[in-house]
N, C-alpha and C positions, 0 to 999 in steps of 0.2 A: 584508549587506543590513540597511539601518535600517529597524527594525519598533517600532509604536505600543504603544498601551495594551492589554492581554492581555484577555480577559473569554473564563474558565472554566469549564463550563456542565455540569450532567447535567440531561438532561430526563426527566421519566418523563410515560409514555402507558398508561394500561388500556384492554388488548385488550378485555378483554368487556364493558365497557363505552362504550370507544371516546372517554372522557374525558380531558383534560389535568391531568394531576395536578400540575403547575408546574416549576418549576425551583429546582436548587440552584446559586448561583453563587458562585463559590471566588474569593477575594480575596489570598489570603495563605497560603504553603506554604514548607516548610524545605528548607533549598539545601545542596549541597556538592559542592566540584568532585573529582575524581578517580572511579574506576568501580570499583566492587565487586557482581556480580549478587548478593551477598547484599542490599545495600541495598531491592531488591523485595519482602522479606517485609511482611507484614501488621506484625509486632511487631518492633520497634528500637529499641535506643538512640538518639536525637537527639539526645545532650546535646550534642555535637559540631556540631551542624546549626547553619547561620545561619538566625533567621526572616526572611524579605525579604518585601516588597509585592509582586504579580504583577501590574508595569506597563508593565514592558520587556522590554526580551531581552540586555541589554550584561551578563552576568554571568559572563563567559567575560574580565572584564576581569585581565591580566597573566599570561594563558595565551597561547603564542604556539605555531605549529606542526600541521599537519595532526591529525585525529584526535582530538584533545582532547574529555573525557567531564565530564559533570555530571549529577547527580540532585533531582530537583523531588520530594516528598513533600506532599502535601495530601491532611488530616485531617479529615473529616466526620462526621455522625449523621446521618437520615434523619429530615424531617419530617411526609413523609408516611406513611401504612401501606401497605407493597407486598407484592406475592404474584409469583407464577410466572408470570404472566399478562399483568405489566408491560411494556413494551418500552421499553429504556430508552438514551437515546444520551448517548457523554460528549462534548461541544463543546472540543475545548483549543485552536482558532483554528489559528495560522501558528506554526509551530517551526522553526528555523532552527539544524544544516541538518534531522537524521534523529532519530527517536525510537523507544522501545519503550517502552507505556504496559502498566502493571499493576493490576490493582485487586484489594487483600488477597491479593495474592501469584500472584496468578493472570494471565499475560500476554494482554491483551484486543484489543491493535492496536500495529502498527508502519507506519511510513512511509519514506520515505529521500527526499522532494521537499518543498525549503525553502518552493516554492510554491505549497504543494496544502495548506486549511484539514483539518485532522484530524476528522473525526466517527466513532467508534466505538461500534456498536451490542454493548450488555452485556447479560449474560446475568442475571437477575437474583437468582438462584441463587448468586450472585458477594457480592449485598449482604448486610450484615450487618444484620437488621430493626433493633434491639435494640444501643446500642452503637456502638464505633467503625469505620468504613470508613479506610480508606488508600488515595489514587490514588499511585503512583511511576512517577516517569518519567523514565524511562534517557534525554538526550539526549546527540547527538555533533556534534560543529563541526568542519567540513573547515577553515574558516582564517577568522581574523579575527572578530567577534564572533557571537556566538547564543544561541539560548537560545527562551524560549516568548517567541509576538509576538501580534499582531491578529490578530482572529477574532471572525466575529460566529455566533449562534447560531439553527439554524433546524431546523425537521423538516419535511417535506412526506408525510404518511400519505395514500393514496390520490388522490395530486393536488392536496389540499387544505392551504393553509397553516395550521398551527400558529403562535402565533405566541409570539417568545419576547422581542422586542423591542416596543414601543409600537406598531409597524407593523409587520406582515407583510414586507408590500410594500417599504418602503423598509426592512429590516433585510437581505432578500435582495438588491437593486440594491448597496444598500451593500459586503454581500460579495462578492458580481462585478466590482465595482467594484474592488475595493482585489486584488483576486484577478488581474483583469487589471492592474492597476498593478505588482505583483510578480512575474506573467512577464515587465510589458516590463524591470524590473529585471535579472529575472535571463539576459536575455539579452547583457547586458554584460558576466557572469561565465559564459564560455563551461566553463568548470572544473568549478563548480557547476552547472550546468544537465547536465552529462553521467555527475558524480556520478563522476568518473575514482578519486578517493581510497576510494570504497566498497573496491572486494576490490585494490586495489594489492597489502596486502599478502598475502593470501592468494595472489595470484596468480605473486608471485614464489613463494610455498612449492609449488606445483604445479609450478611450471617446476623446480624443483629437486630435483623428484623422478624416478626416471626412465620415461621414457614406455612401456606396452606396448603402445600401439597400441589399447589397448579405452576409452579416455575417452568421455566422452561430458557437453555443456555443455548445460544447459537454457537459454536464456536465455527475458526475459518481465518483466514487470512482478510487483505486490504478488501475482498468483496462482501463479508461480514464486516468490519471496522465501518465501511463507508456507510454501510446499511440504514443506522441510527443517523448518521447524519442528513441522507437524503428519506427518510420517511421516518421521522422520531414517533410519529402517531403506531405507527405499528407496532413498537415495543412497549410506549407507555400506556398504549389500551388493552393490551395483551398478556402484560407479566410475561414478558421476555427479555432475557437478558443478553445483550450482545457482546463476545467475548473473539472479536477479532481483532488479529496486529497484522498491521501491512508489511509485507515483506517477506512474513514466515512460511517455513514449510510444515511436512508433518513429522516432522524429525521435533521440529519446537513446540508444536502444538506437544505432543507426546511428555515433552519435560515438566508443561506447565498444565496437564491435564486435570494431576490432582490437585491443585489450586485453584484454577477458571474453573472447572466443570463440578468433580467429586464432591468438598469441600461445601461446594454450596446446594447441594442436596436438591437437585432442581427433579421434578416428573421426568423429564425428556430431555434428552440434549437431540442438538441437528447437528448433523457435523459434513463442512463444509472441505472438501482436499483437491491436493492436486494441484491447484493451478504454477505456484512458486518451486513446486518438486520440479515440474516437467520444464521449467527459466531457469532450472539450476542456480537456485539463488544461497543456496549451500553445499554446491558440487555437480556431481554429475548422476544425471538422473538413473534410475534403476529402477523398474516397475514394483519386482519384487518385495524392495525393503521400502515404499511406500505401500502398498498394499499389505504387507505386517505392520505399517505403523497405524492403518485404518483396524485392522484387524486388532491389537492392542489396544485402541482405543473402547472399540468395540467391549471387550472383555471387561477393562477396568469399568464400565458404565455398570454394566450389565450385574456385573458382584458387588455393585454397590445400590442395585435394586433401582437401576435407571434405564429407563426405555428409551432407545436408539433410533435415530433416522438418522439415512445415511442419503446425503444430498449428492447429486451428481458432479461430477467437475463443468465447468460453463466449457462451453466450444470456445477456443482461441484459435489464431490462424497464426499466432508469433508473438514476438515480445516487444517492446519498442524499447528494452532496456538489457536484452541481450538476441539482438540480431543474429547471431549465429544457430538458433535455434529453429530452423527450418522445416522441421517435423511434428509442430506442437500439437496440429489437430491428430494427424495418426494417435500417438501419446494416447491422445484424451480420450480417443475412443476406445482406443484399447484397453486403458484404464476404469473407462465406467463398466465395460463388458465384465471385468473381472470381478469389480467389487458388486454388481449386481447380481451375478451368479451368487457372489457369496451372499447378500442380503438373504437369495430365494431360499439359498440351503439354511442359514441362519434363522429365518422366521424375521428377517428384521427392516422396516419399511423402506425401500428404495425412492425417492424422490428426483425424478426425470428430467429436471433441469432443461439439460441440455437439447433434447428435443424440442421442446416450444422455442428455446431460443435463439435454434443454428441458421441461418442462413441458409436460403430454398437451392445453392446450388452443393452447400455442407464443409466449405472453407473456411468460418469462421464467423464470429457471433451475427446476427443482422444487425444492422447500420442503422436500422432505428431505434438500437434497445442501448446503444453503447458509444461514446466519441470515442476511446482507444483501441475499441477489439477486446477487451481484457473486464471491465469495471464496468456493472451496469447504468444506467442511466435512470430515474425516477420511475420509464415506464418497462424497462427490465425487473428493477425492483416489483413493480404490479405484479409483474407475472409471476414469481417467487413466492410472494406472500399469497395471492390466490391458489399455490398447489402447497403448499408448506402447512396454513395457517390452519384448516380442516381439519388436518392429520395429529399437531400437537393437539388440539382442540379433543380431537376424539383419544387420547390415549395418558390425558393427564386428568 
């Protein structure tokens, strides 16, 4: 996918104040292809780094071959004064294909969808007042070129545009704009859109190990993905396999079913939907042909002699990466109504989610289980695995 000119953004906002403290935009950061998770620290040698301008994405030029890894390093100071109280989001546009972004060594957000703009809200505890910051960003290219692309940068706090462009208004249309331009892109790259090269190769090492009949595959978007990262003990004690990509809907989940899920012959899959149907993060949302795509899922499990749990969608109250979605909790509860009807008619175990973890007045998740609204937090994770972990338990 050919992608424009990059523009790199942190925004800060004070909470108690409820003022826009401005923006830092990063123009230029040190490059180098190959992958080393050492390269994430705060402190490195770069003498090795190329300096490049961030105004494309072709920098994966004379790498050929699935897989291929590069790191982006960008070097800042702080010119405003920030405290705890900050909320601060990093803007890094369109990465093409999947990223994992760090700031001073600390892993802040990950993605694996070439056509979903990145915004990741930081913690500010993370910056450095006094001194140098470090953003590092681990990207991977399924084939052909990649790297950081177009992106424009926006916040919406309580409904109300921020603005970080000359115009609100047309800085948002713009990246809708270019946003839906890059799904109808990536709909020509049936490959990439299904993100098939994610766990290939993991997938073969699973099959190559031998089966005891107690597997068990989570599958799900960025709130599976994050899952293993924020509680690895739960999968590696478990025999559980986690088979989330950030970004996806159930439109993707659907292509790469018999690969993550069938293929590896697990007891039980969990299957996790909803949240990126209803962000439109590959069109516009449609209950129906999500709930046929759980329903499809369902089936292909089920003829392949795999027993089903069907997890609830989390409560969302909006998107921080498509603001114009104003209705996301309705969606969601409409959407759990339907698919649990169907579990009760199915025989097939409904997992409640979303109850334990809405928010007492039912707006949007509780503020102690999540910093975005969207992606749990360690002790959202708790809650998940305490109603989840029983149920594989008793049915593999």
């Amino acid at each position: 996918m050919k992608m424009k000119k990059a523009v790199i953004i942190l925004t800060l906002i004070f909470w108690a104040t409820a003022s826009y403290a401005g923006d830092i935009v990063f123009k230029t950061a040190v490059f180098r292809t190959g992958d080393d998770m050492s390269w994430s620290a705060a402190s490195l040698d770069e003498s090795l780094w190329e300096k490049i301008s961030i105004v494309g994405n072709d920098h994966f030029t004379g790498i050929t071959g699935e897989n291929t890894y590069a790191w982006y390093r960008i070097h800042f100071s702080l010119t405003e004064k920030i405290d705890r109280k900050a909320f601060v989001l990093l803007h890094l546009g369109y990465i093409d294909d999947s990223d994992e972004t760090y700031l001073n060594g600390r892993l802040i957000g990950k993605n694996d969808s070439y056509n979903i703009p990145r915004v990741y809200q930081v913690d500010a505890s993370c910056l450095n007042a006094k001194g140098d910051n470090v953003i590092a960003i681990r990207v991977r290219n399924d084939g052909g070129s990649g790297g950081i692309g177009e992106g424009e940068s926006t916040w919406v706090p309580n409904g109300k545009y921020i603005e970080t462009a000359s115009d609100a208004g047309e800085a948002i249309g713009r990246m809708l704009e270019n946003f839906s331009s890059s799904v109808s892109k990536s709909r020509k790259d049936i490959h990439k859109l299904a993100h098939y090269g994610r766990y290939a190769g993991s997938n073969k090492e699973v099959a190559s190990r031998p089966n005891d009949g107690h597997r068990v595959v989570l599958m799900g978007d960025s709130i599976t993905d994050g899952w293993p990262v924020a509680r690895p003990e739960f999968f590696s004690t478990n025999d559980i396999i986690g088979r989330g990509i950030s970004g996806e809907t159930s439109y993707q989940f659907l292509l790469r079913f018999q690969n993550d899920v069938i293929d590896l012959h697990p007891a039980v899959v969990v299957i996790n939907y909803g949240t990126n149907d209803i962000a439109e993060n590959t069109g516009a949302y449609v209950e129906e042909l999500t709930f046929s795509n759980v329903k499809a899922m369902c089936e292909m499990a089920r003829g392949a002699g795999i027993k089903v749990v069907l997890a609830s969608t989390l409560p969302h109250g909006g998107f921080l990466w498509n603001p114009s979605i104003t209705d996301a909790m309705q969606k969601v509860v409409s959407l759990n109504a339907r698919v649990k009807e169907y579990a009760l008619q199915e025989g097939i175990i409904y997992v409640d989610y979303f109850s334990e973890m809405v928010s007492s007045d039912g707006t949007r998740m509780r503020e102690d289980l999540s910093k975005d609204g969207v992606h749990p937090n360690g002790d959202g994770y708790q809650i998940m695995e305490d109603m989840v972990l029983p149920i594989v338990k008793s049915l593999r």
